[in-house]
DSSP file (Angstrom, degrees, kcal/mol; ACC not computed):
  #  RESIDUE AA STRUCTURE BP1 BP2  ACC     N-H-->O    O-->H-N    N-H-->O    O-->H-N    TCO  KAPPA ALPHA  PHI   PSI    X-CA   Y-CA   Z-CA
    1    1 A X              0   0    0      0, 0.0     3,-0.4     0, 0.0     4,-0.0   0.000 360.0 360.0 360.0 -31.3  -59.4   15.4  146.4
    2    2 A X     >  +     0   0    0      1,-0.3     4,-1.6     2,-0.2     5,-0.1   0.630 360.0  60.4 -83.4 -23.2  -56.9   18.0  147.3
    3    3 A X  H  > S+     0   0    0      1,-0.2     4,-0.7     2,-0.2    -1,-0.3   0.699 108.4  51.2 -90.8 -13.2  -58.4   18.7  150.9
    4    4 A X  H  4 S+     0   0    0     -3,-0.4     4,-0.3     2,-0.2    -1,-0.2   0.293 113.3  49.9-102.6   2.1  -57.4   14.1  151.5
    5    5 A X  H  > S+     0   0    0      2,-0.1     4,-0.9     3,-0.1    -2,-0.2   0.754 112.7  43.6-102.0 -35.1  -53.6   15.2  150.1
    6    6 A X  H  X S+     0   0    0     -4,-1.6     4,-1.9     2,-0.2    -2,-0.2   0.803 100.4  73.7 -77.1 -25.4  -53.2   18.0  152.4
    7    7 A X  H >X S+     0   0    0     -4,-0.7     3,-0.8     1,-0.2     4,-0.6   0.937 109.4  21.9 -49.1 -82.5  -54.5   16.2  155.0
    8    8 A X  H 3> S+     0   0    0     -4,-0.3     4,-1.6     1,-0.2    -1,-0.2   0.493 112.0  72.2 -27.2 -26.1  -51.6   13.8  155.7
    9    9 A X  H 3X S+     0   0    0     -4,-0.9     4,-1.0     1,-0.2    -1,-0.2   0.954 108.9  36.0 -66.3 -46.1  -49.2   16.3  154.0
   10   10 A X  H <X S+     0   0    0     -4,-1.9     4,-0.7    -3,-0.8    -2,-0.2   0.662 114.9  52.7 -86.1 -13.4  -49.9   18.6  157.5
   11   11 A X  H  X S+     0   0    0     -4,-0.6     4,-1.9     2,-0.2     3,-0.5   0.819 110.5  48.7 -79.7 -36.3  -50.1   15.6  160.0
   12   12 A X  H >X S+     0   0    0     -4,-1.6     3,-4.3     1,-0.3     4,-0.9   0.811 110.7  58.0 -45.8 -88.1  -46.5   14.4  158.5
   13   13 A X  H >X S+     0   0    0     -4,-1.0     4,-2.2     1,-0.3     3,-0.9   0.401 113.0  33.9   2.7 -63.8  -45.6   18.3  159.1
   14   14 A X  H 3< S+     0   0    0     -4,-0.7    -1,-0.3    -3,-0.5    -2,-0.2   0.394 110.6  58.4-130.4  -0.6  -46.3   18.2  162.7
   15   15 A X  H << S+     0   0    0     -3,-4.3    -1,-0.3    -4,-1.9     4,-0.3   0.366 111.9  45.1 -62.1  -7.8  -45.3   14.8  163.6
   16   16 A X  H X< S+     0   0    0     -3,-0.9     3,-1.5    -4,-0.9     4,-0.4   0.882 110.4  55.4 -52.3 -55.1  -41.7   15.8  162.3
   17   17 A X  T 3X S+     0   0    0     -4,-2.2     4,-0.6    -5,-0.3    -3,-0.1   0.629 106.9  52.6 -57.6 -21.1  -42.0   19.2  164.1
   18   18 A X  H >> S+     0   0    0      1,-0.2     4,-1.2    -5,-0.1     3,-0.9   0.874  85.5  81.9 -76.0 -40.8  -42.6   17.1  167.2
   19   19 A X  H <> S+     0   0    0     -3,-1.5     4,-2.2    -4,-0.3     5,-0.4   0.845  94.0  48.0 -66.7 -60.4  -39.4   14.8  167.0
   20   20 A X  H 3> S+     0   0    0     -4,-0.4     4,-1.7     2,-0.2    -1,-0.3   0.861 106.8  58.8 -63.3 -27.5  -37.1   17.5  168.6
   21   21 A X  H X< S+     0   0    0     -3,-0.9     3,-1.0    -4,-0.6    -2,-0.2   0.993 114.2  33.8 -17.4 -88.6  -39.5   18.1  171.4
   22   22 A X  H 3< S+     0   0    0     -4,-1.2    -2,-0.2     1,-0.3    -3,-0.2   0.899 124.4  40.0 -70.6 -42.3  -39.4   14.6  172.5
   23   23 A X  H 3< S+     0   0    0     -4,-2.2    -1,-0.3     2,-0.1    -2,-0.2   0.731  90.0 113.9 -82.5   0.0  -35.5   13.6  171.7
   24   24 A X    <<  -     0   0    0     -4,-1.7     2,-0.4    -3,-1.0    -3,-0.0  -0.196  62.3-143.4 -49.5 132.4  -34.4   17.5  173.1
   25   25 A X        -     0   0    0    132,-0.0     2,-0.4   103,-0.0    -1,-0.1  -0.896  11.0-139.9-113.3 135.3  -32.2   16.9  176.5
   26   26 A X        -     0   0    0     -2,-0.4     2,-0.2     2,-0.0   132,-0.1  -0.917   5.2-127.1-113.1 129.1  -32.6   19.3  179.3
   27   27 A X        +     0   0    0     -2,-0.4   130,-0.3   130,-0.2     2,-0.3  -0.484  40.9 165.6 -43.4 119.8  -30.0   20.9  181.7
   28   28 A X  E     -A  156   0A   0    128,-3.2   128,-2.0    -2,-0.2    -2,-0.0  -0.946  41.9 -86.1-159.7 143.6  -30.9   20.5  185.3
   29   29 A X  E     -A  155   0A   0     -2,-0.3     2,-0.4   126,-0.2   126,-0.2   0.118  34.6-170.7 -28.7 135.0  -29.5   20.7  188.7
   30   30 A X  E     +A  154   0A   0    124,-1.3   124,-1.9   101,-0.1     2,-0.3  -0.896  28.1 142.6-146.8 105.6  -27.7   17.5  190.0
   31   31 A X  E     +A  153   0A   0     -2,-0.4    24,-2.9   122,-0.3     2,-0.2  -0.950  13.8 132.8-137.9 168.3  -27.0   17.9  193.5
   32   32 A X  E     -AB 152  54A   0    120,-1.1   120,-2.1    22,-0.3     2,-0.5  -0.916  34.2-104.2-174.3 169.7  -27.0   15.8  196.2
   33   33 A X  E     +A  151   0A   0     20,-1.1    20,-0.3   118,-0.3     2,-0.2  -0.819  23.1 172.0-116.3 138.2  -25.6   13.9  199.7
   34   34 A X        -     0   0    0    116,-3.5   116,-0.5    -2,-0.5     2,-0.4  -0.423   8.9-170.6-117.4-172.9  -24.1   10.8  200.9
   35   35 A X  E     +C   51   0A   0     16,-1.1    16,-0.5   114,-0.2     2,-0.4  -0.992  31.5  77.4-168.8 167.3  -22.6    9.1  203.6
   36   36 A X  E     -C   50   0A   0    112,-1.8     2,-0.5    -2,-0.4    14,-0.2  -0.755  59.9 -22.7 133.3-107.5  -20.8    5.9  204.4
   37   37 A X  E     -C   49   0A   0     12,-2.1    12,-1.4    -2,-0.4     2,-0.3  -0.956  24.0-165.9-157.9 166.5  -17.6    4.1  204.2
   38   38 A X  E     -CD  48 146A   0    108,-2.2   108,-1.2    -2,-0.5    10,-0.2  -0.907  10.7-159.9-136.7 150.8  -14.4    3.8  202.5
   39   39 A X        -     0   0    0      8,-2.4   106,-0.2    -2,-0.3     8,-0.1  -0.448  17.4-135.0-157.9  97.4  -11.9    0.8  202.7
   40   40 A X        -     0   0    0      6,-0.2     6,-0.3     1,-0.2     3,-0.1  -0.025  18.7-178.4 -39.4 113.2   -8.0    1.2  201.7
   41   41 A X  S    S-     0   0    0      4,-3.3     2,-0.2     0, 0.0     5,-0.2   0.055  81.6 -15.1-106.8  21.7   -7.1   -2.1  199.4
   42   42 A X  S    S-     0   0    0      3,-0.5     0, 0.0   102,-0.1     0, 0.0  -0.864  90.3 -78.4-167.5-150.9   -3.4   -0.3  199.4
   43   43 A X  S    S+     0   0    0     -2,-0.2     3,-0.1    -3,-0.1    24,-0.1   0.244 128.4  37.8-106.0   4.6   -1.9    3.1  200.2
   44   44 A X  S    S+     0   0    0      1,-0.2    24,-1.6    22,-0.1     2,-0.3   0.347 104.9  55.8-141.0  23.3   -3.1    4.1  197.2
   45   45 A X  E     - E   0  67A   0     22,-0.2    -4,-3.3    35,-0.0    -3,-0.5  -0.999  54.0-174.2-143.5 161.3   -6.3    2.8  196.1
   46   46 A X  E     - E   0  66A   0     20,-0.6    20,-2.6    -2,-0.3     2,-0.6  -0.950  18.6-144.2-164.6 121.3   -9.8    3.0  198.1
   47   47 A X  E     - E   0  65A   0     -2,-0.3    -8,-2.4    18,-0.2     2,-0.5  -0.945  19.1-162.6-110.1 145.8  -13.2    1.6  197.5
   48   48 A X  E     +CE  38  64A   0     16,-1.1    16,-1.2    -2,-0.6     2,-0.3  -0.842  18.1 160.2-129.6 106.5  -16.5    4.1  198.6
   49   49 A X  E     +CE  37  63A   0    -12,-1.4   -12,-2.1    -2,-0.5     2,-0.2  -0.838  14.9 132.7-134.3 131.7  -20.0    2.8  199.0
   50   50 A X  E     -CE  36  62A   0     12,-2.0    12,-1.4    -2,-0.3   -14,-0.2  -0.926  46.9-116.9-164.4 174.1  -22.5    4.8  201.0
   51   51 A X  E     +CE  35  61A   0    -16,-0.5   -16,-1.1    -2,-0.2     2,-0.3  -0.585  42.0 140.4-111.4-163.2  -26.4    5.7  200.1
   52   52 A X  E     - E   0  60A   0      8,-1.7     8,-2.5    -2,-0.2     2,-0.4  -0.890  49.0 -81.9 167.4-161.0  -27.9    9.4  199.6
   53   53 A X  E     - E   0  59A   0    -20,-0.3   -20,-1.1    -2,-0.3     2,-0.3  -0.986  29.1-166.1-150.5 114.3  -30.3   11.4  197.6
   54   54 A X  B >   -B   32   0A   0      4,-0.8     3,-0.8    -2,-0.4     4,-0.4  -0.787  32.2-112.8 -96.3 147.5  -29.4   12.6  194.5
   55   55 A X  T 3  S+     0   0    0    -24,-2.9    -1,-0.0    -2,-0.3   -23,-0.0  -0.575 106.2  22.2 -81.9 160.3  -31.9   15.4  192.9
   56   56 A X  T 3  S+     0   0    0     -2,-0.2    -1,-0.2     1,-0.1   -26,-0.1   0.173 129.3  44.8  66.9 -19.4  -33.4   13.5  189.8
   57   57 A X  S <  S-     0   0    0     -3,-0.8    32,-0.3    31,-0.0    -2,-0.2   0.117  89.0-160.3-145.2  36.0  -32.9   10.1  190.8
   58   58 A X  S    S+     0   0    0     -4,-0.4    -4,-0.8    -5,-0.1    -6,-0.0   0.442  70.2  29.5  26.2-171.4  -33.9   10.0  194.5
   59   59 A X  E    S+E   53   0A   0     -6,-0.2     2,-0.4     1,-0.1    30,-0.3   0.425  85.3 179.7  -7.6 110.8  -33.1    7.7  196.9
   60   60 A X  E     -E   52   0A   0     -8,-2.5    -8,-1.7    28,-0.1     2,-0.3  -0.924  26.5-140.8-127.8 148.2  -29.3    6.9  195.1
   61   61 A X  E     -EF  51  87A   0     26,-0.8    26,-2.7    -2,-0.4     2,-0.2  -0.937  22.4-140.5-117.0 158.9  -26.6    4.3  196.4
   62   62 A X  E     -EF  50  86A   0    -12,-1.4   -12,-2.0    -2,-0.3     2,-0.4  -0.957  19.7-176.6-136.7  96.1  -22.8    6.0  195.9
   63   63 A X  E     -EF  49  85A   0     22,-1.6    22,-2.7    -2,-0.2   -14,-0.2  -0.992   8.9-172.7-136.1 129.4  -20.2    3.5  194.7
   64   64 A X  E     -EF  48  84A   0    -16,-1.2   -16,-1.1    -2,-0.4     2,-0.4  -0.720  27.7-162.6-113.1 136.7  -16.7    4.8  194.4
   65   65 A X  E     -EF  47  83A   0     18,-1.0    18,-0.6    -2,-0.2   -18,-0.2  -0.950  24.6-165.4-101.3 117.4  -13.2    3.6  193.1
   66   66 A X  E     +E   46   0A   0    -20,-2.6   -20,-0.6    -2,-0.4     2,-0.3  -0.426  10.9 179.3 -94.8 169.0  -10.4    6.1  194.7
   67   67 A X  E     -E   45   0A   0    -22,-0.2    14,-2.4   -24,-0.1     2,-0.2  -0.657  21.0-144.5-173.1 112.7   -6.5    6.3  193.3
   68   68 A X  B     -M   80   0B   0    -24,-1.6    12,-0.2    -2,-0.3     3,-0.1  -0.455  20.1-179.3 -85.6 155.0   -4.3    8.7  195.0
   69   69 A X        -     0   0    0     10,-1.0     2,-0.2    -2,-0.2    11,-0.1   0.734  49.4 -37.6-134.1  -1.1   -1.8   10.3  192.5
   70   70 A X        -     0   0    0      9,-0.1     2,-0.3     2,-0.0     9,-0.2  -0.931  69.7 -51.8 173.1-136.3    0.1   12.4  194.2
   71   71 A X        -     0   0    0     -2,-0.2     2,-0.3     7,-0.2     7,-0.2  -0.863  42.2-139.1-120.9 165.0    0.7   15.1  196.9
   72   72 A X      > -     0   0    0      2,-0.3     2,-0.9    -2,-0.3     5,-0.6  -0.876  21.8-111.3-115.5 137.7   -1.2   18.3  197.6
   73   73 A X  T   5S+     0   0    0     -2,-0.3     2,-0.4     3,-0.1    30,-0.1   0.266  94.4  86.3 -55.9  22.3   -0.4   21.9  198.5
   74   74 A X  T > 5S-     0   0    0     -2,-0.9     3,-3.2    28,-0.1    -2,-0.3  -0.843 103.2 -82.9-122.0 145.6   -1.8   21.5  201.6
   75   75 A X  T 3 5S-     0   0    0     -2,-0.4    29,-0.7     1,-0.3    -2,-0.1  -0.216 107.9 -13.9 -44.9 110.0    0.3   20.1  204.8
   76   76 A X  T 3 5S+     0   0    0      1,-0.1    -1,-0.3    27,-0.1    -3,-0.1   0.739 106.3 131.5  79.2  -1.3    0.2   15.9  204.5
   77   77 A X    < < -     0   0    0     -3,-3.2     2,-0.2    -5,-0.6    26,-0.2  -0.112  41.6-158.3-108.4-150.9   -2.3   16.0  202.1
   78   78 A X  E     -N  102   0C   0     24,-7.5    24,-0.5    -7,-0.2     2,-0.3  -0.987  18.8-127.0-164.8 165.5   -2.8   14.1  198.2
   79   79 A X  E     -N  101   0C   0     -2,-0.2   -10,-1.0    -9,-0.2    22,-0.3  -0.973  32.6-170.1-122.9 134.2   -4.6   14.5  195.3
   80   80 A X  B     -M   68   0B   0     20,-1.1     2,-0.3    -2,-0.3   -12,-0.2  -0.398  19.3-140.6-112.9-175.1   -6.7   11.5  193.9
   81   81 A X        -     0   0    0    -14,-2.4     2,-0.3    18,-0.2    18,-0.2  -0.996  24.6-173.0-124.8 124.6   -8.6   10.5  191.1
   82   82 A X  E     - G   0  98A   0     16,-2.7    16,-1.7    -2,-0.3     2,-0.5  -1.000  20.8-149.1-131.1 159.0  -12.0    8.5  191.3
   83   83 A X  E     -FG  65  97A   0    -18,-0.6   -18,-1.0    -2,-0.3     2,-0.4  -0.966  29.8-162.9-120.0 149.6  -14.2    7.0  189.3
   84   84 A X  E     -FG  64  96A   0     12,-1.7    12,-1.3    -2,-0.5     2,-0.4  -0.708  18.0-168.7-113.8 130.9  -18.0    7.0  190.4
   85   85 A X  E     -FG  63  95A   0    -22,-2.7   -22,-1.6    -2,-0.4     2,-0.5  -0.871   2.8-169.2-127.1 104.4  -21.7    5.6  190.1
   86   86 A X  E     -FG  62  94A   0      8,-0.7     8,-0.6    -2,-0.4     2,-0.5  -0.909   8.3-164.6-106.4 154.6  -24.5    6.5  191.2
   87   87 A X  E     -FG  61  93A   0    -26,-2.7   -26,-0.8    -2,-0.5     6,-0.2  -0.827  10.0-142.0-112.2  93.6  -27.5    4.3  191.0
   88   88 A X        -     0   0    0      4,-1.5   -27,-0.1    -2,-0.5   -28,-0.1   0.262  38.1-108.4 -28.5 173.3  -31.3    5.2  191.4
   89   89 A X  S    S+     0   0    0    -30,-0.3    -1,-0.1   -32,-0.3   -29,-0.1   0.863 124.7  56.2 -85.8 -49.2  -33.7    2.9  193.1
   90   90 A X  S    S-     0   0    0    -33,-0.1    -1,-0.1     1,-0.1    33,-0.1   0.903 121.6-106.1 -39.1 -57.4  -35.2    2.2  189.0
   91   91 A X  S    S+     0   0    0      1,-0.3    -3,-0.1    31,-0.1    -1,-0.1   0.055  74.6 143.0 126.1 -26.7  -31.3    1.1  187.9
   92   92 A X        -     0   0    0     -5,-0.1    -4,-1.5     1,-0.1    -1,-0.3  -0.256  35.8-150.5 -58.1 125.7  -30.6    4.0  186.1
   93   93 A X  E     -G   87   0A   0     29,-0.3    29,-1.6    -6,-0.2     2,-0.3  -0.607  23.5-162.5 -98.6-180.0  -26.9    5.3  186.5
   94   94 A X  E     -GH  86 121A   0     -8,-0.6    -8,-0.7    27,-0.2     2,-0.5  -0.957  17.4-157.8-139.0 133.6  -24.9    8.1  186.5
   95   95 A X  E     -G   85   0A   0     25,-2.4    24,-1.5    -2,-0.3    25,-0.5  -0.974  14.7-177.2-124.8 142.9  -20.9    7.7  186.0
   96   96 A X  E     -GH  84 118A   0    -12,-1.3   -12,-1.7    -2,-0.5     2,-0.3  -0.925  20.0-162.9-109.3 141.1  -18.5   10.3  187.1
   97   97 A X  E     +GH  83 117A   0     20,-1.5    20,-2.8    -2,-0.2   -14,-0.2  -0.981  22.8 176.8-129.0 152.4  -15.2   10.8  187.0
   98   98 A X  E     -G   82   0A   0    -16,-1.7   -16,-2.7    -2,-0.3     2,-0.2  -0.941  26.9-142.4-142.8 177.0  -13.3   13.4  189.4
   99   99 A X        -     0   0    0     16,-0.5    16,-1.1   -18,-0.2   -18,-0.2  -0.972  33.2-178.2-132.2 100.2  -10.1   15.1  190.7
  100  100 A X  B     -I  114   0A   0     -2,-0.2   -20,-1.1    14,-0.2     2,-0.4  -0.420  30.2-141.7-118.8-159.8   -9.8   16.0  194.1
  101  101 A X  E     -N   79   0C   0     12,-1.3     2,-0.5   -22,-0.3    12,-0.4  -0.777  18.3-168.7-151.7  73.2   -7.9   17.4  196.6
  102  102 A X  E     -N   78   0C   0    -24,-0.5   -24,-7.5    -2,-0.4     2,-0.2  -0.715   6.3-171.0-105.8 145.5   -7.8   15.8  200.2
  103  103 A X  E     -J  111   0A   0      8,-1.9     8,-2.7    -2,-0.5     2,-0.2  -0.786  29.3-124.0-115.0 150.2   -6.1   17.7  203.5
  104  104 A X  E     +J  110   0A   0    -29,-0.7     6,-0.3     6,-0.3     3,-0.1  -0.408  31.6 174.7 -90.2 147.3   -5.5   16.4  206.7
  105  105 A X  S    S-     0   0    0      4,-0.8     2,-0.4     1,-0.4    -1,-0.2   0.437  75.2 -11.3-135.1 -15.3   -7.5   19.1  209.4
  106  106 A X  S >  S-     0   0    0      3,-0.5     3,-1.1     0, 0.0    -1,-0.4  -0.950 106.6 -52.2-171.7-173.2   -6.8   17.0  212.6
  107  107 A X  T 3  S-     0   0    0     -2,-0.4     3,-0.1     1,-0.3     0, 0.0  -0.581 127.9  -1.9 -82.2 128.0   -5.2   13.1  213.4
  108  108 A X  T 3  S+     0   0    0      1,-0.3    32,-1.3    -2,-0.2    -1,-0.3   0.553 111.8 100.5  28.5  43.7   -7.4   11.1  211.2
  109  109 A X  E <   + K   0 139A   0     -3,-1.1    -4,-0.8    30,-0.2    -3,-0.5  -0.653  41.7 176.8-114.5-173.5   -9.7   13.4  209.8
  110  110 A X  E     -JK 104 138A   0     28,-1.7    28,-3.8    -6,-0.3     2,-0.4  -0.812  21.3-150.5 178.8 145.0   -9.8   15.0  206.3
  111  111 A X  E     -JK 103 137A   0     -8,-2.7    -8,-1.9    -2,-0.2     2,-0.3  -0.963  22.9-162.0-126.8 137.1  -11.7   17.2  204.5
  112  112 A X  E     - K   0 136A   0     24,-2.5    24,-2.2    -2,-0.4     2,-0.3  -0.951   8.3-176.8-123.6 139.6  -11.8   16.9  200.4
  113  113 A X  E     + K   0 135A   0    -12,-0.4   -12,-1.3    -2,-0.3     2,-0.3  -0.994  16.2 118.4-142.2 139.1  -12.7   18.8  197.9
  114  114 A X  E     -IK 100 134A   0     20,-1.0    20,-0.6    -2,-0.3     2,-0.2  -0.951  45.1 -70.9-176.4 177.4  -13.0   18.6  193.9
  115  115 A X  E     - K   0 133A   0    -16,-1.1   -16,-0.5    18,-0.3     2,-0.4  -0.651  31.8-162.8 -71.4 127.0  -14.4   18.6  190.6
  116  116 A X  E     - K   0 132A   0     16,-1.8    16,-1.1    -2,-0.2     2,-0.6  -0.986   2.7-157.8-141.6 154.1  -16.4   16.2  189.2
  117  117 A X  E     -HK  97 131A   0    -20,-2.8   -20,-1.5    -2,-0.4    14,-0.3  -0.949  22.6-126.8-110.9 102.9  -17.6   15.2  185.2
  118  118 A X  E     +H   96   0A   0     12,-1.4    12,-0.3    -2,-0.6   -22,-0.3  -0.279  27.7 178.5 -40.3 143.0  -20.5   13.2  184.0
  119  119 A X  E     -     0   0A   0    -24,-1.5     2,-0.2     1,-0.5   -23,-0.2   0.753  53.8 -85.5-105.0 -47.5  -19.2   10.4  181.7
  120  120 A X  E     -     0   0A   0    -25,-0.5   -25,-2.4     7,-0.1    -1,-0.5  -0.910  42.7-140.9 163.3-157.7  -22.3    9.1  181.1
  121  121 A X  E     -H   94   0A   0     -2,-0.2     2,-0.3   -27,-0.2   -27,-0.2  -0.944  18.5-109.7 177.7-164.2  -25.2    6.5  182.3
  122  122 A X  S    S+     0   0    0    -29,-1.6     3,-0.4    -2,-0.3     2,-0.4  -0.917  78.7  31.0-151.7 170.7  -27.7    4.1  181.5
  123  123 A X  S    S-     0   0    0     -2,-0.3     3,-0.5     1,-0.2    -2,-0.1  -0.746 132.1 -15.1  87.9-138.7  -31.3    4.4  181.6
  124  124 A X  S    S+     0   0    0     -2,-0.4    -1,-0.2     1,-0.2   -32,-0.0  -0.253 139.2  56.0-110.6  42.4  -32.6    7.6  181.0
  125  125 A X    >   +     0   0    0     -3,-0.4     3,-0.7     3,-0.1    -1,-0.2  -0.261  68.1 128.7-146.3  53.7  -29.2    9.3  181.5
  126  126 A X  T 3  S+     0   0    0     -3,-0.5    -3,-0.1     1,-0.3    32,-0.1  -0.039  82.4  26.8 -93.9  47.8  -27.5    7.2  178.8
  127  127 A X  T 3  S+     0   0    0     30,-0.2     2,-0.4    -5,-0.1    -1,-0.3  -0.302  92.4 149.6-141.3  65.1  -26.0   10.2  176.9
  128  128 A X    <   -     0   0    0     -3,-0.7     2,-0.2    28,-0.0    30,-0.2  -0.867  23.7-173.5-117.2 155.6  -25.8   12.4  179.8
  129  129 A X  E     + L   0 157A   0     28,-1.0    28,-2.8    -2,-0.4     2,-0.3  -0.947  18.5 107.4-145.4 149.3  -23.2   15.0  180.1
  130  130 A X  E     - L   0 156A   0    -12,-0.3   -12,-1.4    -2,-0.2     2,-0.3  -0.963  36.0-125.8 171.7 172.3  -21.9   17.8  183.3
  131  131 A X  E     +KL 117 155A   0     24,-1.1    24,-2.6   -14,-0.3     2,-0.2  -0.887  26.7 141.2-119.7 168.0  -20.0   19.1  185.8
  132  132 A X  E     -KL 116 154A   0    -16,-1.1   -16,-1.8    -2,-0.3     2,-0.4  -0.709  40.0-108.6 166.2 155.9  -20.1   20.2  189.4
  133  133 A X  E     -KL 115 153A   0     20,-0.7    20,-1.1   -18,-0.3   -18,-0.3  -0.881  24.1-145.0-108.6 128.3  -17.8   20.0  192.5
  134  134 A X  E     -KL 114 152A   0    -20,-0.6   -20,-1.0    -2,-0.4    18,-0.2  -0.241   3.2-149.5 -96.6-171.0  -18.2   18.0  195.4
  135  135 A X  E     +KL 113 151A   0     16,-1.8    16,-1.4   -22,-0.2     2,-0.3  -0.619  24.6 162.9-152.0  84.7  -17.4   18.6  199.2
  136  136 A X  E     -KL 112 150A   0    -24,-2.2   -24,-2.5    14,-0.2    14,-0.3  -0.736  27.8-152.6-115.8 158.5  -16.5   16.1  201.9
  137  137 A X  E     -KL 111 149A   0     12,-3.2    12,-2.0    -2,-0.3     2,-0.3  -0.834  18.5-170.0-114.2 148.8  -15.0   14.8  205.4
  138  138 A X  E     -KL 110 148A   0    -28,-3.8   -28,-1.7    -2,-0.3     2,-0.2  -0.975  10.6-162.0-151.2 164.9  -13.5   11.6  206.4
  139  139 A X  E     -KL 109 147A   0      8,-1.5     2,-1.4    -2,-0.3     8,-0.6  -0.955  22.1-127.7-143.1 106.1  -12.6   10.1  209.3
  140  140 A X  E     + L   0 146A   0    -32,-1.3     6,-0.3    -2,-0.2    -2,-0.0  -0.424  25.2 175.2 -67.5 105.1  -10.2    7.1  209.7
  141  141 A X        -     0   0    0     -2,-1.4     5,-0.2     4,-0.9     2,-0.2   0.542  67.7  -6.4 -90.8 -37.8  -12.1    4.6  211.8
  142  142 A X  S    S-     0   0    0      3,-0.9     3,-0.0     0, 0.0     0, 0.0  -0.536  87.4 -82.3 171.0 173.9   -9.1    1.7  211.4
  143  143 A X  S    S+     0   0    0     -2,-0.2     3,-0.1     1,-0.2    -3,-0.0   0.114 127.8  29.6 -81.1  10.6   -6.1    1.3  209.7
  144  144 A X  S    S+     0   0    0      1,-0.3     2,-0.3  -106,-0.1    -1,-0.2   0.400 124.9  27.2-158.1   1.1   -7.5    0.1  206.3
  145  145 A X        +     0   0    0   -106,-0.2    -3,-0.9   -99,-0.0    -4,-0.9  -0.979  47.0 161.3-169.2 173.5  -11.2    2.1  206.6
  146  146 A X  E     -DL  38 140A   0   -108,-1.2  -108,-2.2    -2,-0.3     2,-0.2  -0.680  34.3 -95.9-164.3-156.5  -13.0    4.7  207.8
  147  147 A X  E     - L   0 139A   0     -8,-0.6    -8,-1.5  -110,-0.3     2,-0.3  -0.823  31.7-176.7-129.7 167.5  -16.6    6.8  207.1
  148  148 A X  E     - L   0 138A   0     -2,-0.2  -112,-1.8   -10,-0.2     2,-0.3  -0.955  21.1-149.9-153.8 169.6  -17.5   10.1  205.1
  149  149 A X  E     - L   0 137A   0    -12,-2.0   -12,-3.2    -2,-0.3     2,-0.3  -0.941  23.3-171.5-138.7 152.8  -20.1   12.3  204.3
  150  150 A X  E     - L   0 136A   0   -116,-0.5  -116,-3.5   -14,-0.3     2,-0.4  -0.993  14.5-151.2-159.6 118.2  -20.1   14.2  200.9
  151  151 A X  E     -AL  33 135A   0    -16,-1.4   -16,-1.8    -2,-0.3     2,-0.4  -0.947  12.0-157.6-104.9 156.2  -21.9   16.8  199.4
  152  152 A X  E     -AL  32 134A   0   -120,-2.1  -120,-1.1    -2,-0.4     2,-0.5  -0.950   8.2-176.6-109.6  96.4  -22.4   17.3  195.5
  153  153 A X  E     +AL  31 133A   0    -20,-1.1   -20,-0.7    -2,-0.4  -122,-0.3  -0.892  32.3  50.4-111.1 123.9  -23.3   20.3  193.8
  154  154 A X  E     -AL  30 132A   0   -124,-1.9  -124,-1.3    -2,-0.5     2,-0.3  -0.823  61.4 -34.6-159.3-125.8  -23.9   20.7  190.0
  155  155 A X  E     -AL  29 131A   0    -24,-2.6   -24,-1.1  -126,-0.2     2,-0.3  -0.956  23.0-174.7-163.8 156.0  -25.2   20.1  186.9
  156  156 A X  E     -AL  28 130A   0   -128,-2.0  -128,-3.2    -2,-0.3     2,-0.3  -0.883   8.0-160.8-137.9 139.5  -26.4   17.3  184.6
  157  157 A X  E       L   0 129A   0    -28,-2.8   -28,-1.0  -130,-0.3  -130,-0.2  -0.809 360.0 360.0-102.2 134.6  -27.6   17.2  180.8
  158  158 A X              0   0    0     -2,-0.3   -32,-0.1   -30,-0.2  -131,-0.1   0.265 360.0 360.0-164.3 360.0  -29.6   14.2  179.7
């Protein structure tokens, strides 16, 4: 009788033991690059859609809202705020928000550079949490829009 109580006592046991296993979130590189286009709906606000490859969520499209906020130590330049999605090929997101820092390098380029925060996500990065700083050029194509390419370096909890 005692060896059919222990039995179950020691499966509970190690199906408990299991439960941090499976809900544990791991730290892991989130980097990636994009490219595409931007298009000024003022002089101070910007939408940015391009596709890339994010590490963890492959093939990603890059959809941006931009908000400049103010000027920058650099000659000409501003410092913005955006807030960010990217989206897997599955659905799954990733939100960002960052603070960067674009300079003028030549008549209607610019190269930007910043910070960026995980907010959060949906899928299997709906509690996900990070940092990392990206690195990009643009180039004004028109008066109201232009192209970039952007790299991402960091690092993502989920």
């Amino acid at each position: 009788m005692k060896r059919l109580v222990l039995i179950p006592a020691v499966l509970a046991v190690m199906v408990l033991a299991a439960f941090p296993v499976v809900f544990a979130s791991h730290s892991t590189p989130f980097n990636g690059s994009f490219s595409g286009t931007f298009t000024l709906a003022s002089q101070t606000k910007a939408t940015i859609t391009g596709p890339g490859h994010m590490q963890h969520m492959g093939e990603t499209s890059f959809a941006a809202s931009a908000s400049i906020t103010g000027s920058a130590s650099c000659q000409g330049g501003s410092t913005a705020t955006e807030q960010e999605t990217f989206t897997a090929a599955n659905g799954d997101k990733v939100f960002t928000s960052s603070n960067d820092v674009l300079c003028p390098t030549s008549t209607n380029t610019f190269h930007i550079t910043g910070s960026w925060t995980v907010t959060g996500g949906t899928g299997r990065f709906e509690d996900a949490s990070g940092t990392g700083s990206l690195d990009a050029s643009g180039v004004m194509t028109s008066s109201t829009s232009g192209t970039f390419s952007l790299t991402a370096t960091g690092t993502i909890t989920y």
